[in-house]
N, C-alpha and C positions, 0 to 999 in steps of 0.2 A: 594767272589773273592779271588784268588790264587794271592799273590806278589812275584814275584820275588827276589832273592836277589842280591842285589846291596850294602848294606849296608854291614861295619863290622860285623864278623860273629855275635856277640854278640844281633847287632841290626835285624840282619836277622832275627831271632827267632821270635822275638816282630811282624812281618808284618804276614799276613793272606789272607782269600780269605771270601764270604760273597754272600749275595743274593743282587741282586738289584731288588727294589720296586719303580715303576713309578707310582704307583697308576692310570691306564691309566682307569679304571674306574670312571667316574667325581664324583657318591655317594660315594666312600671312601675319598675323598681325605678329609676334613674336618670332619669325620663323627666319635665321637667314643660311639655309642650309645648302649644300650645294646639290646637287643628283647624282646618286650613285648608279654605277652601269650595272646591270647583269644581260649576260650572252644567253638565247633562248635558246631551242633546238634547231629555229631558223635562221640562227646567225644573227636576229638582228636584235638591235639596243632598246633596251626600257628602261623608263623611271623607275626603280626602287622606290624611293618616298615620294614620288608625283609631284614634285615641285620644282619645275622649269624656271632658272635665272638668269639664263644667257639664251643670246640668240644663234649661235649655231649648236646647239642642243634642240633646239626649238625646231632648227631647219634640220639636223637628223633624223628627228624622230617623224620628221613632215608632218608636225603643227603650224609649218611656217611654209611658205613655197618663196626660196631661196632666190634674190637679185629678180624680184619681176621686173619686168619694160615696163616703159610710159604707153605703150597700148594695155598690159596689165594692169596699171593705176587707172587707166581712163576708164577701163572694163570695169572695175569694181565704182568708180562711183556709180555711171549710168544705171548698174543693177541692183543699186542700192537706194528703193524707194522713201527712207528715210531720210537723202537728203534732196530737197528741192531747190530752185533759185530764190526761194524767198531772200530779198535784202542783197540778192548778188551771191549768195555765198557761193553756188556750185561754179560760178565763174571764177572767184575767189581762188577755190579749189581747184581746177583746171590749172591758172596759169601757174597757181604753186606747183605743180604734179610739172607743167612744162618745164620750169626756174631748175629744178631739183634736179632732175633730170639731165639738164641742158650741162648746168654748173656745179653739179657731183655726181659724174655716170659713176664713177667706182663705188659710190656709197650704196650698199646693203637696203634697200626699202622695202625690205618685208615685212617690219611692224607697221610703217604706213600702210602700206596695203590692207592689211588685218584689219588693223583701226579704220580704216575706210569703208571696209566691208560692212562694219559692228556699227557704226558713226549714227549718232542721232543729234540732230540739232534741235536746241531748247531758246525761245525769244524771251525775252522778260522784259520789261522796265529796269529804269534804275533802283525805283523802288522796291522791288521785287528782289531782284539782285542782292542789295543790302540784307534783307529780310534773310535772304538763304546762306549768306556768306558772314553775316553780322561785321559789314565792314561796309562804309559808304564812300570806298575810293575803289573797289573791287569794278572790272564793268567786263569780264570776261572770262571763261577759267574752262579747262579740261577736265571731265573727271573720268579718267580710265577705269572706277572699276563702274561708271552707269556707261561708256563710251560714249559720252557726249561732249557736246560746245554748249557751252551756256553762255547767252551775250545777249548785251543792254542795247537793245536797238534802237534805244534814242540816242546813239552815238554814230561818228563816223565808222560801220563795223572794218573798212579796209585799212584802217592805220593802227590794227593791232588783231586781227584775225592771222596772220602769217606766222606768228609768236604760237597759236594754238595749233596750227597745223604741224608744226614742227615738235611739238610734246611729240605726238602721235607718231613719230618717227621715232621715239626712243622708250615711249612707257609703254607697256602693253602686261595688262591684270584681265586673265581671260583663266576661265573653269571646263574642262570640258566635260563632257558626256561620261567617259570613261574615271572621272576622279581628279585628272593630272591638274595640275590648278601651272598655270606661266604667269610668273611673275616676274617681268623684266623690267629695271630701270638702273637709275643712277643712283640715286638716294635712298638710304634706309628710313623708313619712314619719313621725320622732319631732318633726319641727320644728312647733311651737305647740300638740303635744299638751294642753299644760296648759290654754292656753283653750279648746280642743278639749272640755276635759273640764266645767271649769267653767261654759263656756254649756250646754252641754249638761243639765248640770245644773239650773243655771238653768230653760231650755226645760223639763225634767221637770216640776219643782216645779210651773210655773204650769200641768198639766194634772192632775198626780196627785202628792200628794206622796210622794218617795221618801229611804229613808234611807241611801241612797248618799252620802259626806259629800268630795265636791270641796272649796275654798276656795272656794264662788259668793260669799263677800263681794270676791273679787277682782274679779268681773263687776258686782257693787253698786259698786263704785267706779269701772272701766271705763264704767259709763256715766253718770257723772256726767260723764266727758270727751269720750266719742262718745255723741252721741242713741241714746236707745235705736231707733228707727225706723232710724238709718245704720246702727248696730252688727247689728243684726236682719240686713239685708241685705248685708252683709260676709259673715256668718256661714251666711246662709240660702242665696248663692248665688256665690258666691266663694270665696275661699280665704284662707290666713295671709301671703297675700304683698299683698294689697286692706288690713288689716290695717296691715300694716306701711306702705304710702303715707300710711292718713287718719293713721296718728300723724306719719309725716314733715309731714303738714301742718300738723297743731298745735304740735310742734314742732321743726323741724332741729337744735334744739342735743344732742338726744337721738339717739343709734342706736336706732333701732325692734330693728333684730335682738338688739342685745345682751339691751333689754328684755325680748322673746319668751323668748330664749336663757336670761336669771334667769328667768321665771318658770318655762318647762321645769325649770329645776334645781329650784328649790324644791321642785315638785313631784314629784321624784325624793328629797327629803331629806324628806318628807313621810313616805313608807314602807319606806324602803331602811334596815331593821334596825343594817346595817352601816355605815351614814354616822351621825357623828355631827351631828348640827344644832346649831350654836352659833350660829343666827339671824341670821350676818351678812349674810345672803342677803335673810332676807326684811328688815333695812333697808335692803339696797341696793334692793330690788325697789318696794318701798313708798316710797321717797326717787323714784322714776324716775316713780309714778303721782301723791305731789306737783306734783312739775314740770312735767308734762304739766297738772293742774288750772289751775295757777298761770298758765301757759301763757294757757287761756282769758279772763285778766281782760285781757289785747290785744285776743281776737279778738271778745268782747262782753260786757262790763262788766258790764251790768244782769243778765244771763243768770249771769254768772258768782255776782257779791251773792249773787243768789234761790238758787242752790245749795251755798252756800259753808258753810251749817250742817249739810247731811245730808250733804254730803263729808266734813265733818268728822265728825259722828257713826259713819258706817260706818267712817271710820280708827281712832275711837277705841275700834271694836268688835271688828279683827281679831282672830285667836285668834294670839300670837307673845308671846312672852317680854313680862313689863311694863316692864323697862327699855328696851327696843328701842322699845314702845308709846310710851311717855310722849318718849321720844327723839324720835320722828316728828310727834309733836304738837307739842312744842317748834320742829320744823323747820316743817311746815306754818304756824305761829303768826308764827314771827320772820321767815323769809323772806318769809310776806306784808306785814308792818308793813316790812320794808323796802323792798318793792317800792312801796311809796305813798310813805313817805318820799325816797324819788329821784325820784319823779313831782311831790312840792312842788317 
């Protein structure tokens, strides 16, 4: 979902746009299981309980056709009578398929493709919009399991249609013929929506910049504590539960869920009119991606040094209240000088 701004410019940035997931299939909706294999007489792999969560499962069992080209992305819009150029989109779509291509040939685009195939484009008003989202900053949104874009075309659609192309590259809620129901994404339901949204964002920026405005400074600091190469692959073929182990590893003293859990909220008091935000959230949330840094000067020192000024720089760049700012800095600042002074 695309929000509008309504807020001080400052808070503007912070608001975003997002897919929405109704799980309208009733086996998703409590389901996070994984697929068991059985061996046929033909040697090959089946779903035991028909429910695909990763994508090379998806491309074994050839529900998926595995690393298509950018003549296979181009092949599937042209054949795909549902979308048109109305508004620009199919040019929209072209140069993202070129970007994507250009500027991550190694990246897997076989749920793009899918979603491409399946893609139906919905126009609305903003009025309308509101009406279906019950939210009057919403002006864009994915919803994988109708396979559509729904956008407010009384907007600029190019300054936030790139953020929905890029869902489509990672969610795919598809039923087949046969029973097997694929359900692949990052988030369990609403659980890790938030970084759901912010890599995602993230992933946009680096092919097309778009002005969908997630908190991506939460993903700039996230990987000052997971490589960005581990975090990539968490996120590219895993889920929010992968997630939540590598931080139990850096560190057990922290609940990873709770973590997840603040950031989800923040990012509910981010556009939720009705909530007022008194920022205690994001110092608790920002005090928890401390700890986790600080964390690192155990697991490799030198490693930790070399990063310890652009950790800091991105904290001291978040968009949040400046007493909460200047708070966090004080925390990051003293709890490290203490953490050497007990190591004398």
């Amino acid at each position: 979902m695309k929000i509008k701004a309504k807020y001080p410019i400052f808070l503007a940035l912070l608001l975003g746009s997002s897919t929405i997931i109704g799980y309208s299939i009733e086996e998703l909706k409590n389901s996070n299981k994984t697929v068991n294999f059985s061996i046929s007489d033909d040697n090959t792999k089946t779903a035991d309980n028909k429910l695909i969560t990763d994508i090379y499962t998806a491309e074994e069992l050839s529900y998926l056709d595995k690393n298509p080209s950018y003549e296979d992305l181009i092949n599937a819009v042209n054949n795909n009578s549902n979308i048109d150029n109305s508004y620009n989109i199919k040019d929209y779509l072209y140069k993202y398929i070129k970007d994507i291509c250009s500027k991550k040939p190694n990246f897997d685009k076989a749920i793009l493709k899918r979603n491409i195939e399946l893609l139906k484009l919905n126009y609305y008003s903003a009025e309308q919009i509101k009406n279906i989202t019950n939210n009057e900053f919403i002006n864009a949104f994915f919803d994988p399991n109708e396979h559509s874009i729904n956008i407010n075309n009384e907007l600029k659609i190019e300054d936030y249609i790139y953020h929905e192309f890029s869902h489509m590259t990672r969610v795919l809620i598809e039923e087949k013929e046969n029973g097997v129901v694929i359900n692949i994404g990052f988030s369990i339901d609403k659980y890790g929506k938030a970084f759901e949204e912010e890599i995602n964002q993230d992933f946009t920026n680096s092919i097309e910049y778009d002005y969908s405005t997630y908190k991506v400074e939460n993903i700039y600091l996230l990987k000052e504590i997971i490589n960005e190469e581990d975090l990539n692959d968490i996120y590219n073929n895993h889920n929010i539960y992968s997630l939540e182990e590598k931080l139990f590893e850096i560190n057990d003293n922290i609940d990873p869920n709770y973590f997840i859990n603040t950031s989800d909220t923040q990012n509910i008091l981010l556009f939720d009119e009705n909530i007022n935000n008194d920022y205690d959230v994001d110092y608790e949330l920002y005090k928890m991606y401390i700890d986790y840094f600080l964390s690192l000067k155990e697991i490799d020192y030198s490693n930790f040094v070399e990063n310890y000024d652009k950790f800091y720089d991105i904290l001291s760049s978040i968009n949040t209240d400046n007493i909460i700012r200047d708070k966090l800095i004080f925390y990051l600042e003293d709890t490290y000088q203490k953490s050497l002074t007990k190591k004398m």
